[in-house]
C-alpha positions as CSV (number, residue, x, y, z in Angstrom):
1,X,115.9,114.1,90.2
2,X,117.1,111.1,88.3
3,X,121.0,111.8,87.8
4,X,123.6,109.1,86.8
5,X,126.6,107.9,88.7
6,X,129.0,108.3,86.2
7,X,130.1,110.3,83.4
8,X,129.3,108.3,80.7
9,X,131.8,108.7,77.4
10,X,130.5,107.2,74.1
11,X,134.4,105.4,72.4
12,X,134.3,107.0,69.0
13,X,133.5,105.1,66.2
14,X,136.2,103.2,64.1
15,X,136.7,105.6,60.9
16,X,139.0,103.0,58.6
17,X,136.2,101.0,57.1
18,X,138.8,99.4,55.2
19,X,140.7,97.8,57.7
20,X,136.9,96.7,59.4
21,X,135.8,94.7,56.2
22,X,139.6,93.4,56.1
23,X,139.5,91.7,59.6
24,X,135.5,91.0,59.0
25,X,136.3,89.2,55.8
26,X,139.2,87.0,57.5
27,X,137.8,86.4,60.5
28,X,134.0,85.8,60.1
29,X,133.7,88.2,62.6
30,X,130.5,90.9,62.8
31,X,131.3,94.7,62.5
32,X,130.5,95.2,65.8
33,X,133.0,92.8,67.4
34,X,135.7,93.6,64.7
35,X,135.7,97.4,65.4
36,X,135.8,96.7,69.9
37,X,138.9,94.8,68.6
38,X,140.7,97.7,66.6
39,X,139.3,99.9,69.3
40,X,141.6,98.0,72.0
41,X,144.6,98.0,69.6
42,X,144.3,94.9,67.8
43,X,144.8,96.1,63.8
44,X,146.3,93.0,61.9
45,X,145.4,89.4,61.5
46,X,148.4,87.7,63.1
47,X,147.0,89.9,66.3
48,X,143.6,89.2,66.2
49,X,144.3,85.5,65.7
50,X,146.0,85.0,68.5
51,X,143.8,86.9,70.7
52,X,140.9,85.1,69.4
53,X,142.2,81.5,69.3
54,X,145.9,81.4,71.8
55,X,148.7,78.5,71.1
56,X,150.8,77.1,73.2
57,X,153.6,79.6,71.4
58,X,151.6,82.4,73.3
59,X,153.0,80.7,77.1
60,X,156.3,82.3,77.2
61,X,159.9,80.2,78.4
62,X,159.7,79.9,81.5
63,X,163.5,79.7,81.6
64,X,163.3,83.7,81.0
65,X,162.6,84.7,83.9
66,X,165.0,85.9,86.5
67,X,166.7,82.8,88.3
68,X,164.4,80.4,86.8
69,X,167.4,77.5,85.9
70,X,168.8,78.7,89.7
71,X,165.5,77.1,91.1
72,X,165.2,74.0,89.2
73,X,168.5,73.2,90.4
74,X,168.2,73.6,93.8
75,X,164.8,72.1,93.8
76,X,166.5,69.1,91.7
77,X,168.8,69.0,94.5
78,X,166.6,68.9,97.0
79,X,164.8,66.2,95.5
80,X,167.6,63.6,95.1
81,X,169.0,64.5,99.1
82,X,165.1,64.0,100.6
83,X,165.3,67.4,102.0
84,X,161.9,68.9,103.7
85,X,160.3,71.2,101.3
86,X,157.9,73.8,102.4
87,X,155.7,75.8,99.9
88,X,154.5,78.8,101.3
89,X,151.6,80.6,100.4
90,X,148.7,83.1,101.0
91,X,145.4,83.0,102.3
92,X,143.7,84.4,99.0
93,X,142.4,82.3,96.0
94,X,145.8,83.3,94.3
95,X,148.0,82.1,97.0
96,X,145.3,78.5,97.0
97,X,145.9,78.1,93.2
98,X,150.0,78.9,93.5
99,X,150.1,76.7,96.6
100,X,148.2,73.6,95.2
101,X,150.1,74.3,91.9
102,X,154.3,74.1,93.2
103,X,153.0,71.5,96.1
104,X,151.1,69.4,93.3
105,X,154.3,69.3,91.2
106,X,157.0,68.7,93.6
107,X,154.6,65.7,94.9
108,X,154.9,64.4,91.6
109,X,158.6,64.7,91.3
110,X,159.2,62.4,94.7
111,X,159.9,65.4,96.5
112,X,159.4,65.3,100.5
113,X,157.1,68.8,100.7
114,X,154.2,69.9,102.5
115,X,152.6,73.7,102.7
116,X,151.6,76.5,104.9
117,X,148.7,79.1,104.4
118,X,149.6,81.9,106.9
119,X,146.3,83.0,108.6
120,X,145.5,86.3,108.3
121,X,144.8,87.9,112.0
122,X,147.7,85.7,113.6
123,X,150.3,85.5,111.1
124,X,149.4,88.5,108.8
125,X,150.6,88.7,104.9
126,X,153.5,87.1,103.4
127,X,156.5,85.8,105.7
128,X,156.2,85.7,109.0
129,X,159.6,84.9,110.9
130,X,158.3,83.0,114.1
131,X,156.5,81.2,111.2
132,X,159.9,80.4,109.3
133,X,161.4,79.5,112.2
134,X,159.3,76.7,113.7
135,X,158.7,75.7,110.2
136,X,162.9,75.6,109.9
137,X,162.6,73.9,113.5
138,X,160.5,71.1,112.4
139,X,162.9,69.8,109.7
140,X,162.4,72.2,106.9
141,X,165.5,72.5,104.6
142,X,164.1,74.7,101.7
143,X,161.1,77.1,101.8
144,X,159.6,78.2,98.6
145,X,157.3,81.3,98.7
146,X,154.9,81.9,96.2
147,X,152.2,84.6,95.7
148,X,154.4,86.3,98.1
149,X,158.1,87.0,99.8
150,X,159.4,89.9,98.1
151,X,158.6,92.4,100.8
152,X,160.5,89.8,103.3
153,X,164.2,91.4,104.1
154,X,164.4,90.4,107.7
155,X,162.2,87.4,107.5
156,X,164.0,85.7,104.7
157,X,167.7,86.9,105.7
158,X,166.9,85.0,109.2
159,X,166.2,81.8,107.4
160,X,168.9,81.9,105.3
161,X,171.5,82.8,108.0
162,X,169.7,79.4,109.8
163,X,170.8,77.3,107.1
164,X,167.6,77.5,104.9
165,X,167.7,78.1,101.6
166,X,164.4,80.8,100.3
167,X,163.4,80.9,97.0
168,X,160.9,83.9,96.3
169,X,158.1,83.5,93.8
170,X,155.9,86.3,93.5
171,X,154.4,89.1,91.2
172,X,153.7,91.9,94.1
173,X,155.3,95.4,93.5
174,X,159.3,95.2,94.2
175,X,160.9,96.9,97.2
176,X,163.8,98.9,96.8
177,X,166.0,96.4,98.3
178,X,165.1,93.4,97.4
179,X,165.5,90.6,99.9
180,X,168.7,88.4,99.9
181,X,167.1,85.1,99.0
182,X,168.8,82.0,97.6
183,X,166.9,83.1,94.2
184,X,163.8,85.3,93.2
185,X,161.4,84.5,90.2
186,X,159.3,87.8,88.9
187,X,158.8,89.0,86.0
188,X,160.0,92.5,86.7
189,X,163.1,90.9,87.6
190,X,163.3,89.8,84.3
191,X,164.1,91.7,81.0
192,X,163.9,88.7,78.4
193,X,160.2,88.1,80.1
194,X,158.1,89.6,77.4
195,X,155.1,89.6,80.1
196,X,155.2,91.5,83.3
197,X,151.6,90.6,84.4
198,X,151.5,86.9,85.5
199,X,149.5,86.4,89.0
200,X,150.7,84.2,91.7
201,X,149.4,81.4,89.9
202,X,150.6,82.2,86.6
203,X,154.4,83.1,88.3
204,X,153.9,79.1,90.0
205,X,152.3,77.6,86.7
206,X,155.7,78.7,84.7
207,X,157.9,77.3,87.8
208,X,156.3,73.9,86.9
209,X,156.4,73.9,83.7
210,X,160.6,74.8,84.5
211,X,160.3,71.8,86.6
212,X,158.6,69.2,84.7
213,X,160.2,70.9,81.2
214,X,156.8,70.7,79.5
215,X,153.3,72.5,79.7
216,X,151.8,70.6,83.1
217,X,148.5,71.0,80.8
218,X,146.4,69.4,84.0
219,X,147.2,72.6,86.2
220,X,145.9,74.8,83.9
221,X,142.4,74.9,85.7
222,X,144.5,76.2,88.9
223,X,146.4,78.8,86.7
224,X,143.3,80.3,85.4
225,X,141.5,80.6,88.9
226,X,144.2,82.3,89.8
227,X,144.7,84.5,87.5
228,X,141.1,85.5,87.3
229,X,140.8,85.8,91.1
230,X,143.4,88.3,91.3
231,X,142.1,90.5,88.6
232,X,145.5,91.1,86.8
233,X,145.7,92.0,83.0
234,X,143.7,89.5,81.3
235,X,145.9,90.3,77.9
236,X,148.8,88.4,76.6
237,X,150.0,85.4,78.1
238,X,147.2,85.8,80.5
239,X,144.4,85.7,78.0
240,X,146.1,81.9,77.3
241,X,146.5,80.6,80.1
242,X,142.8,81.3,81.0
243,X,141.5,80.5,77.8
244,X,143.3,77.0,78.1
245,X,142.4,77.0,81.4
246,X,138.6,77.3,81.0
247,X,138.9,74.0,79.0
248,X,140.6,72.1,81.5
249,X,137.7,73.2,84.1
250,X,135.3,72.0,81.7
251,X,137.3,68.4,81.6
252,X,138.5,68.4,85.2
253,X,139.2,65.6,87.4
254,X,139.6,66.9,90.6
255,X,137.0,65.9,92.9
256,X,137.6,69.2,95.3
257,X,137.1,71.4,91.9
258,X,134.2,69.6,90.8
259,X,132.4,69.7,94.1
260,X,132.9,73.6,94.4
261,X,131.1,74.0,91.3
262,X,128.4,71.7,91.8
263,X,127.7,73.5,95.1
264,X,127.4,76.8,92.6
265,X,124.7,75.0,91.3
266,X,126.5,75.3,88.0
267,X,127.5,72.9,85.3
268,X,131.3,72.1,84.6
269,X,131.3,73.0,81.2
270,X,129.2,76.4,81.3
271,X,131.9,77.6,84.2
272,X,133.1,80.9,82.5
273,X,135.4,84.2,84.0
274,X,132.3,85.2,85.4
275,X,131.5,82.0,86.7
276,X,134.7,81.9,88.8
277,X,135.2,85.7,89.3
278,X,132.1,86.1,91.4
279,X,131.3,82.6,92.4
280,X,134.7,80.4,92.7
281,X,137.2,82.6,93.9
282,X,134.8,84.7,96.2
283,X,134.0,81.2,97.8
284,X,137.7,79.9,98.0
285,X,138.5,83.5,99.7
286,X,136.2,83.4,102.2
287,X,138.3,80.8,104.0
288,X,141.0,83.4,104.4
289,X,138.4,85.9,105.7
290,X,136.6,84.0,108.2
291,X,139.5,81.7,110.0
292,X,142.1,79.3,108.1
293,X,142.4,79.2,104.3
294,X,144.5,76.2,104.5
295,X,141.6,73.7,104.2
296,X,141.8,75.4,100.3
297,X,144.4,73.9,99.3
298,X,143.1,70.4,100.9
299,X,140.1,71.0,98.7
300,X,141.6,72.0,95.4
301,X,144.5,69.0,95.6
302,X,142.6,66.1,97.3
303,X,141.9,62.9,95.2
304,X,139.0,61.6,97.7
305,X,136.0,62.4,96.5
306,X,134.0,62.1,99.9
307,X,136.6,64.8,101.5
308,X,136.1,67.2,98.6
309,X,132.4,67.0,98.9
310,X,132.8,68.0,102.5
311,X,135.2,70.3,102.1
312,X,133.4,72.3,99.6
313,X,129.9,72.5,101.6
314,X,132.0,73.2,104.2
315,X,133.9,76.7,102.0
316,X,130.0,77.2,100.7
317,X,128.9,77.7,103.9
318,X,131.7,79.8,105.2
319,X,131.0,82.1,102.4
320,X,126.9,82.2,102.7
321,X,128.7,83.4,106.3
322,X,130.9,85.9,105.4
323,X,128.0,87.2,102.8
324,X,126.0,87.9,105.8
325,X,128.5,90.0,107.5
326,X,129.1,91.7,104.7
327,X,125.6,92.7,104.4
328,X,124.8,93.5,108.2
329,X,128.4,95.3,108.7
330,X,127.4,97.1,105.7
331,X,123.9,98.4,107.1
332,X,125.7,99.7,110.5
333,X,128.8,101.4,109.0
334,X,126.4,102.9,106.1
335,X,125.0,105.1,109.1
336,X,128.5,106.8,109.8
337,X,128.9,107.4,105.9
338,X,125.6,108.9,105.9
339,X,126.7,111.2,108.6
340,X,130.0,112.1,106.8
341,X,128.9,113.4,103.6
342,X,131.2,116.5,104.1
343,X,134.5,114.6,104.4
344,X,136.3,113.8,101.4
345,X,137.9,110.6,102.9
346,X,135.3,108.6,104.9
347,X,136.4,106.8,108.2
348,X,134.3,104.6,109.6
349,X,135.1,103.1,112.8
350,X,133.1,100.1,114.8
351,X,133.4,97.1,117.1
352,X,132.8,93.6,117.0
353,X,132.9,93.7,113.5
354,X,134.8,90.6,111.6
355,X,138.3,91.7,110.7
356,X,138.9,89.9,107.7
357,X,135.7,91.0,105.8
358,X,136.3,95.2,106.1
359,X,138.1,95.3,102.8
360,X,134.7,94.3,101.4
361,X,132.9,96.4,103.3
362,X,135.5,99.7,102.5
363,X,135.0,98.6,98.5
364,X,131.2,98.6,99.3
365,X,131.0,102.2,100.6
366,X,133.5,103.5,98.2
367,X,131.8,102.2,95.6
368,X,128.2,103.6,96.8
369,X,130.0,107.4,97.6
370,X,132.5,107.6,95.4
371,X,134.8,108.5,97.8
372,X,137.8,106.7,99.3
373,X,136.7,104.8,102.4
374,X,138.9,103.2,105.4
375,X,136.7,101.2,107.8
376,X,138.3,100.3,110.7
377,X,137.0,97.6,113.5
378,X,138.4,97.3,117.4
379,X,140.7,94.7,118.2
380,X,141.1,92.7,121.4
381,X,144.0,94.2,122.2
382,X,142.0,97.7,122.0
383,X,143.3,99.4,118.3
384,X,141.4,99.9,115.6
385,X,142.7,97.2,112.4
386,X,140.8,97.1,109.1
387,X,141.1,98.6,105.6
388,X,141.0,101.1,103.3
389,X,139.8,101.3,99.4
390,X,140.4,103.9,97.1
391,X,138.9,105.7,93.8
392,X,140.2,105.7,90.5
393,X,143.1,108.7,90.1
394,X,143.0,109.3,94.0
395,X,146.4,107.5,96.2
396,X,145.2,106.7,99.1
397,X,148.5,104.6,100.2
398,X,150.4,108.1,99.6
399,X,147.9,110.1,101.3
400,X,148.7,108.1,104.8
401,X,152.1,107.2,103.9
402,X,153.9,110.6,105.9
403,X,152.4,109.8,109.0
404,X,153.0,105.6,108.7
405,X,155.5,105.9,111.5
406,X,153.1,107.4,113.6
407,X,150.8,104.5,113.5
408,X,150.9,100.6,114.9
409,X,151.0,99.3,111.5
410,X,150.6,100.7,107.9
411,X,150.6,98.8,104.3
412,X,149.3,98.6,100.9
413,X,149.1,100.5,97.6
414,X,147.5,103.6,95.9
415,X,144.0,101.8,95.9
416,X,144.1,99.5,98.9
417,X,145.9,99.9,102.3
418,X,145.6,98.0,105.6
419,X,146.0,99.6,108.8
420,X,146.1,99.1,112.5
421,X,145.6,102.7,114.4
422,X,145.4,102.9,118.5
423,X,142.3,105.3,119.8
424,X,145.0,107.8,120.5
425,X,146.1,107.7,116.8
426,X,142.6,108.6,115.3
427,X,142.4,112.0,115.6
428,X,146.2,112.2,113.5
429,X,144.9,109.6,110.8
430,X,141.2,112.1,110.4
431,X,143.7,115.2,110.3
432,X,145.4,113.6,107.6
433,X,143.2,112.4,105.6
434,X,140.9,115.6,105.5
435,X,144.3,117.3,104.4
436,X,144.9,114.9,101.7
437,X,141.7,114.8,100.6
438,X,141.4,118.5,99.6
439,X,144.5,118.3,98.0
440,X,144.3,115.3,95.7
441,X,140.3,115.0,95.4
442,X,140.0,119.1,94.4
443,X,141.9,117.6,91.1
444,X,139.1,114.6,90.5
445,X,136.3,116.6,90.7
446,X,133.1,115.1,89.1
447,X,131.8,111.5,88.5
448,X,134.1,108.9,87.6
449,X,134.0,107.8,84.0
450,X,132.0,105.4,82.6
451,X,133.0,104.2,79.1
452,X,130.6,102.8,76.5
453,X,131.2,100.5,73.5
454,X,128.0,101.5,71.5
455,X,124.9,103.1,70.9
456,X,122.1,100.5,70.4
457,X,118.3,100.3,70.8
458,X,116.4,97.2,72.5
459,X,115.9,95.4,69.0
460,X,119.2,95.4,68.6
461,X,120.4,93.2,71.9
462,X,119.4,89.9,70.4
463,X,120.9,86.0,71.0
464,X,122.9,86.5,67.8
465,X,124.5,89.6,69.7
466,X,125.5,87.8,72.7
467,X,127.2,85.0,70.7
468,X,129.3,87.6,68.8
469,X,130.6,89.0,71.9
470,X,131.3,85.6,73.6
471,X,133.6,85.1,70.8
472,X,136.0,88.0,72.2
473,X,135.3,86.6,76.2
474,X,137.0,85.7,78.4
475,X,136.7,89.2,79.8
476,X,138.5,91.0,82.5
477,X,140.9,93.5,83.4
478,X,142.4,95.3,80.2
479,X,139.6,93.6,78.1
480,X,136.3,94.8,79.4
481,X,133.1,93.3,78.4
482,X,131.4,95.2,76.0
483,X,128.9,98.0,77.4
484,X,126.1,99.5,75.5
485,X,124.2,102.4,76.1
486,X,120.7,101.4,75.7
487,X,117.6,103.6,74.5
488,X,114.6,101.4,75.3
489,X,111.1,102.9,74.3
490,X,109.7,102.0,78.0
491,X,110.6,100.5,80.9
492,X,108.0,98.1,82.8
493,X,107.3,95.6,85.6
494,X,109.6,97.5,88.2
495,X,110.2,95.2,91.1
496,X,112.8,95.7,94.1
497,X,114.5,92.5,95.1
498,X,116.3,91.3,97.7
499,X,116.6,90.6,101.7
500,X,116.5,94.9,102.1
501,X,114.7,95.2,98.4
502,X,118.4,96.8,97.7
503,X,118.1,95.5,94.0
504,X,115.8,96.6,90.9
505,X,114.6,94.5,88.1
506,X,112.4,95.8,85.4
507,X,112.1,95.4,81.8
508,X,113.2,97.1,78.8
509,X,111.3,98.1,76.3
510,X,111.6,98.3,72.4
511,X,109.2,98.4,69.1
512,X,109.5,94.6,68.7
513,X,111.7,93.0,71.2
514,X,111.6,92.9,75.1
515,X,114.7,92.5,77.8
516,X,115.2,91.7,80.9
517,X,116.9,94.4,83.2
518,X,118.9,94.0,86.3
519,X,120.4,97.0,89.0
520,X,122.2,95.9,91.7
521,X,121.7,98.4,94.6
522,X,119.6,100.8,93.2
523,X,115.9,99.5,95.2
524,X,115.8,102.5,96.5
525,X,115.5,104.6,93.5
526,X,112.2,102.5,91.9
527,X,109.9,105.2,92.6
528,X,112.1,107.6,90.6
529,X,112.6,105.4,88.0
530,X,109.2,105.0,87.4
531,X,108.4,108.3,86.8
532,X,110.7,108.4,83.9
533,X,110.0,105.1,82.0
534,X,109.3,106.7,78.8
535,X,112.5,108.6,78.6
536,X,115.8,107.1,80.3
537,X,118.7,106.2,79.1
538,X,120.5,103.0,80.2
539,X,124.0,101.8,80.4
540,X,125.2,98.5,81.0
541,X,126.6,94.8,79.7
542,X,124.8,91.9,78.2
543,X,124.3,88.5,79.6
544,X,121.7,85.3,80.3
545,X,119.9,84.5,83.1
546,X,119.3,81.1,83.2
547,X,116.0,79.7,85.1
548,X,114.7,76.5,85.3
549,X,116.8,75.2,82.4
550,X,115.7,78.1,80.3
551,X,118.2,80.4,79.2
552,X,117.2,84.7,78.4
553,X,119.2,87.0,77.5
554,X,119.5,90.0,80.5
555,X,121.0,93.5,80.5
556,X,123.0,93.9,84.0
557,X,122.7,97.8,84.7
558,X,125.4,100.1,85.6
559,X,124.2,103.2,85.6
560,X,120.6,105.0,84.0
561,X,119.0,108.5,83.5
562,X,116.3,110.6,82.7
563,X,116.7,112.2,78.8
564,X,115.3,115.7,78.5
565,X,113.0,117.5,81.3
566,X,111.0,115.3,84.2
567,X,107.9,116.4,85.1
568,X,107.1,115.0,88.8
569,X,103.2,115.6,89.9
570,X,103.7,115.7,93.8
571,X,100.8,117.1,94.7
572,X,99.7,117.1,98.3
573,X,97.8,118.7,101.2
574,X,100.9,119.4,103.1
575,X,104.0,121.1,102.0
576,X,107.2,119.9,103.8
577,X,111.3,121.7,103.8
578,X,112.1,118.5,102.6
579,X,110.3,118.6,99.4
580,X,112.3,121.1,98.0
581,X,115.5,119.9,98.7
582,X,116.8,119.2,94.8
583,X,117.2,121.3,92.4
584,X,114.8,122.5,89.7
585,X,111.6,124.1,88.7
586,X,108.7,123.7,91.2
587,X,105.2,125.1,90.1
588,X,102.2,125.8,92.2
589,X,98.3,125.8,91.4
């Protein structure tokens, strides 16, 4: 039978009807977008005018964060001597943005600078000491890290005893000994910093505005790709700096920026969060994924138009690459999954399988199973590398952590962890994880939740609706977009789409207004949906699907179900074990 995915859980409605004619009445804003506001904590005016519409009072001093005058000093220094300054970054679209952000500035300051984008099978994530120390070797005087570095001890010590002076920008989780660099900027470092949530980017974006001691307003495009990319709290200072941001994309000038969009086959100023969340970043990150990201920063800092046209149909088509590993890796590792349905933890093992694109592939199964999922791929050299994504309340970085001596290599967090495991060390890591999945998963038994904003019908998801809501965008992490639970009348014209018809479209149906529909990997399940048009439930967000220069509004679908009983009418010649394998009332005649 129809069943949902999720648990869904209706948010209570707002009960001080005062305070929602208050804020309606000073705002111009609709009841609807008034009470998500309250609902997400914002209660007074000063609050919800600052969210709505950020100032430049909302970017914090830069100066308060840890070591931040330290820094502009030695970089000032470095400056006037004509020391070699090396920026060094990461192969994600954080690390691109941070690294064409500080090597940007300093280029504009005189200084003598260039950059280096590790590359993620040779060199691996954040320093790399045979890295430092050709980079030290070939002239380099002061190496500045950023969107990494603070997991660096040995790395950055070895510099530093060569005469090299580190400075660490970054926003990753601290060690507990913190590496002995010439200074540190993060936020967590820093108790005067009011925000502890800055990206890569955003952590680079307040080093030059230290350095130029004003708002460099013409990196805020890189801030906000940044920021998006790497999904942090899109609250606060955040919220700012991609709300200013988005209007610098719209106004840009960079030829390498403008190009990657125009290869999205979108216009400059409809670019949204959504626009560079799934589009943008995905494409910039690919780089990383499928060989050297370097070429990234090249694309996002050039001022020749003719290399940034070929630089971004040359990250388009590395992505339209990587999209096709995804899918085929996908199909093949599916088949294990399939076969573990009993384990708590799935591990899915394979060869010849691209390295740099299993973290996608992991998220993919976890996301399908609802179960954490490690997919590992062999190497060369005969282990098994690749990574591992978890589910909401379940540590997966904690559940491998005792036996991390016991393996070639072991890193991450409680949601994501990379790996590298010999054949002889797979039976240990299966042990383990079957262990720690009975203890920790016994606790999260059930569907993951799925909260929803409102209650509406199909008449009610109109134009007007959508420009209400755009009014509280950009969305992201800590600020959802709204998600209704929808109770259309019918549903009709159900169509699987896609290469391995993996998609559904159909339409929704109310007394006086139709909408467009959209499921994203639930082809399969068209049959079943069809047998309960008339009485489903669906959840999911609103948004347009433009076509041909036409614009309609369409409900992406997260999750639907059946209301009330289903009858099926299965009747047939021939009865079958695997008729009966779901529960409920069958009836012969």
């Amino acid at each position: 039978m129809l069943d949902k995915k999720y648990e869904w859980k209706l948010a209570a409605s707002v009960s001080d009807d005062l305070l929602i004619q208050q804020l309606k009445e000073e705002t111009g804003l609709s009841s609807l977008a008034t009470q998500l506001l309250i609902r997400r904590g914002y209660r007074n005016l000063n609050q919800v005018k600052h969210y709505l519409s950020p100032t430049t009072a909302d970017l914090l001093d830069p100066f308060d964060l840890h070591d931040m005058q330290k820094v502009v000093t030695r970089i000032e220094t470095a400056i006037a001597a004509g020391e070699q300054i090396t920026v060094y970054g990461d192969y994600d679209a954080d690390g691109l943005t941070s690294t064409a952000i500080l090597y940007e500035t300093l280029l504009e300051m005189g200084a003598q600078v260039n950059y280096y984008i590790p590359k993620r099978l040779q060199d691996g994530y954040g320093p790399n000491q045979a890295v430092f120390e050709r980079l030290i070797a070939g002239g380099t005087k002061l190496l500045i890290t950023v969107d990494n570095g603070v997991s660096g001890q040995a790395e950055v010590a070895s510099a530093q005893a060569s005469g090299c002076d580190v400075i660490i920008t970054d926003h990753h989780e601290l060690p507990e000994q913190l590496p002995d660099a010439f200074a540190i900027v993060h936020a967590d470092l820093s108790p005067d910093y009011q925000f502890k949530s800055l990206s890569g980017a955003g952590i680079a974006f307040k080093v030059a505005t230290a350095l130029n001691d004003e708002i460099p307003q013409e990196k805020l495009d890189l801030a906000a790709i940044g920021t998006i990319a790497d999904l942090v709290s899109l609250t606060g200072e955040n919220r700012a700096l991609v709300q200013f941001g988005l209007n610098v994309v719209h106004l840009t000038e960079r030829p390498g920026l403008k190009a990657l969009v125009q290869q999205a086959k979108v216009k400059l100023n409809q670019v949204n969060e959504e626009t560079i969340g799934f589009q943008l970043a995905p494409a910039l990150n690919s780089l990383g994924r499928m060989g050297d990201a370097a070429p990234g920063v090249d694309l996002l800092t050039t001022t020749d138009e003719t290399v940034a046209q070929a630089l971004a149909k040359e990250t388009t088509k590395k992505n339209a690459t990587r999209k096709q590993l995804v899918t085929d890796i996908v199909s093949e590792a599916d088949e294990q999954a399939q076969s573990q349905q009993d384990q708590a933890i799935l591990l899915i093992t394979g060869s010849d399988w691209a390295p740099g694109v299993l973290g996608i592939v992991a998220s993919r199964l976890k996301d399908k199973y609802n179960k954490p999922t490690i997919v590992l791929a062999k190497t060369d050299d005969a282990d098994y590398k690749g990574s591992g994504r978890s589910i909401s309340g379940f540590n997966l970085f904690r559940s491998i952590e005792p036996i991390h001596d016991q393996l070639v290599a072991f890193g991450g967090h409680a949601m994501a962890v990379g790996l590298t495991v010999s054949p002889s060390q797979l039976p240990i890591l299966q042990h383990t994880l079957a262990t720690a999945g009975k203890e920790q998963l016994a606790k999260l038994a059930g569907k993951p939740t799925l909260t929803l904003d409102y209650a509406v019908k199909v008449d009610d998801l109109t134009p007007q609706l959508i420009e209400e809501l755009q009014q509280l965008s950009p969305f992201g992490t800590d600020n959802p977009k709204p998600r209704f639970l929808i109770n259309p009348i019918n549903l009709t014209g159900l169509k699987q789409l896609g290469q391995h018809q993996e998609h559904l479209k159909f339409t929704l149906v109310g007394k006086n207004r139709q909408v467009d529909a959209i499921s994203f990997g639930r082809g399969p399940q068209a049959v079943e949906l069809a047998t309960v048009a008339t009485s489903c439930q669906i959840a999911g967000t609103l948004g347009e699907n433009e076509f041909r220069g036409h614009r309609r509004l369409q409900v992406l679908v997260d999750d639907f179900h059946a209301v009330g009983p289903v009858i099926l009418d299965r009747r047939t010649k021939r009865l079958v074990p695997e008729m009966f394998s779901r529960t409920g009332l069958y009836i012969f005649f």
